[in-house]
C-alpha positions, 0 to 999 in steps of 0.5 A: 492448502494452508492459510499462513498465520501472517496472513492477518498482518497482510490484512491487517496493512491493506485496511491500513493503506485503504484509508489512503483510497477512500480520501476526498479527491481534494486531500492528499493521499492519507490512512487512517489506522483501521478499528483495534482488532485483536491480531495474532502475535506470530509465534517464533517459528512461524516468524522464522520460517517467513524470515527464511521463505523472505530471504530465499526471495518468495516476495508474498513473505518480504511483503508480509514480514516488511508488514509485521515490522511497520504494524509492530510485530514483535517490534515496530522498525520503518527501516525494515519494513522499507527493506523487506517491501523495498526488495518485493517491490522492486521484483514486481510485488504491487502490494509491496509497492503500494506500501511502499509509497504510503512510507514515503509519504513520511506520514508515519515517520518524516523522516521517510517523507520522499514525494518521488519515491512515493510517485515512482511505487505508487505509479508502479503499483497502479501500472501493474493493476493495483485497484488501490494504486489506481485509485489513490493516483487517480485523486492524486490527478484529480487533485493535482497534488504531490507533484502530480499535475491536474488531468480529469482525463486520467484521473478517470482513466485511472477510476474506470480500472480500478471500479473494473476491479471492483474498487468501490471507492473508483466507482464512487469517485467515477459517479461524482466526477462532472 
């Protein structure tokens, strides 16, 4: 088995997107760009070939080449990055979806800000098990923000999947719920 040089970039937008889970329950959902770390340029075949695997419908290369436009590599494109994650998520991708709704939020571009879409992926991407998904909705609950109205209960619902996934942060945010 071998690892895809991709891979980087998919690791690379899940530290990007966990900044959006390990917000005060009393924020709304933000990210926070994780330490410069070098990371590998994708050479012009490995990019070709996750264009082809993309455009034959494998939904782990729409996830990881919607990642490659929106960190920038070769060139930053939020339109593409919301094509490619759009198409993933909209076959069931959750880390697709999950990305999706951090677009939405119009933090890295205004112009993408769209609070129902945002609720529709990220409420999909927790429903389908998402630990990061569950835990950025249930702040969202705890909160009450973004549409979402005030509900501890499933907040804590939502808390309890993810620590049962071992998502630290639910397990925290479950320790300090009253």
């Amino acid at each position: 088995m071998s690892i895809r040089p991709s891979h980087c970039i998919y690791l690379s937008a899940l530290l990007l997107l966990a900044g959006c889970a390990n917000q005060a329950p009393d924020s709304a959902p933000t990210a926070s760009l994780p330490a410069e770390k070098p990371m590998l340029e994708p050479t012009d075949g490995a990019q070709a070939n996750l264009r082809s695997l993309a455009n034959r419908g494998d939904l782990d290369s729409q996830f990881q080449l919607g990642s490659l436009y929106f960190v920038g590599k070769p060139q930053k494109d939020l339109k593409q990055a919301e094509y490619w994650w759009k198409l993933a998520a909209d076959k069931g991708h959750a880390m697709a979806a999950v990305s999706l709704a951090y677009l939405y939020t119009g933090r890295d571009n205004p112009d993408f800000n769209n609070p129902q879409q945002m609720l529709k992926y990220l409420n999909q991407s927790a429903a389908s098990g998402n630990p990061m998904a569950q835990h950025i909705l249930g702040n969202l609950y705890l909160s009450g923000q973004q549409g979402v109205p005030q509900d501890a209960n499933q907040a804590r619902r939502l808390f309890t999947s993810a620590c049962q996934q071992n998502y630290g942060a639910s397990c925290k945010a479950l320790q300090e719920m009253p």
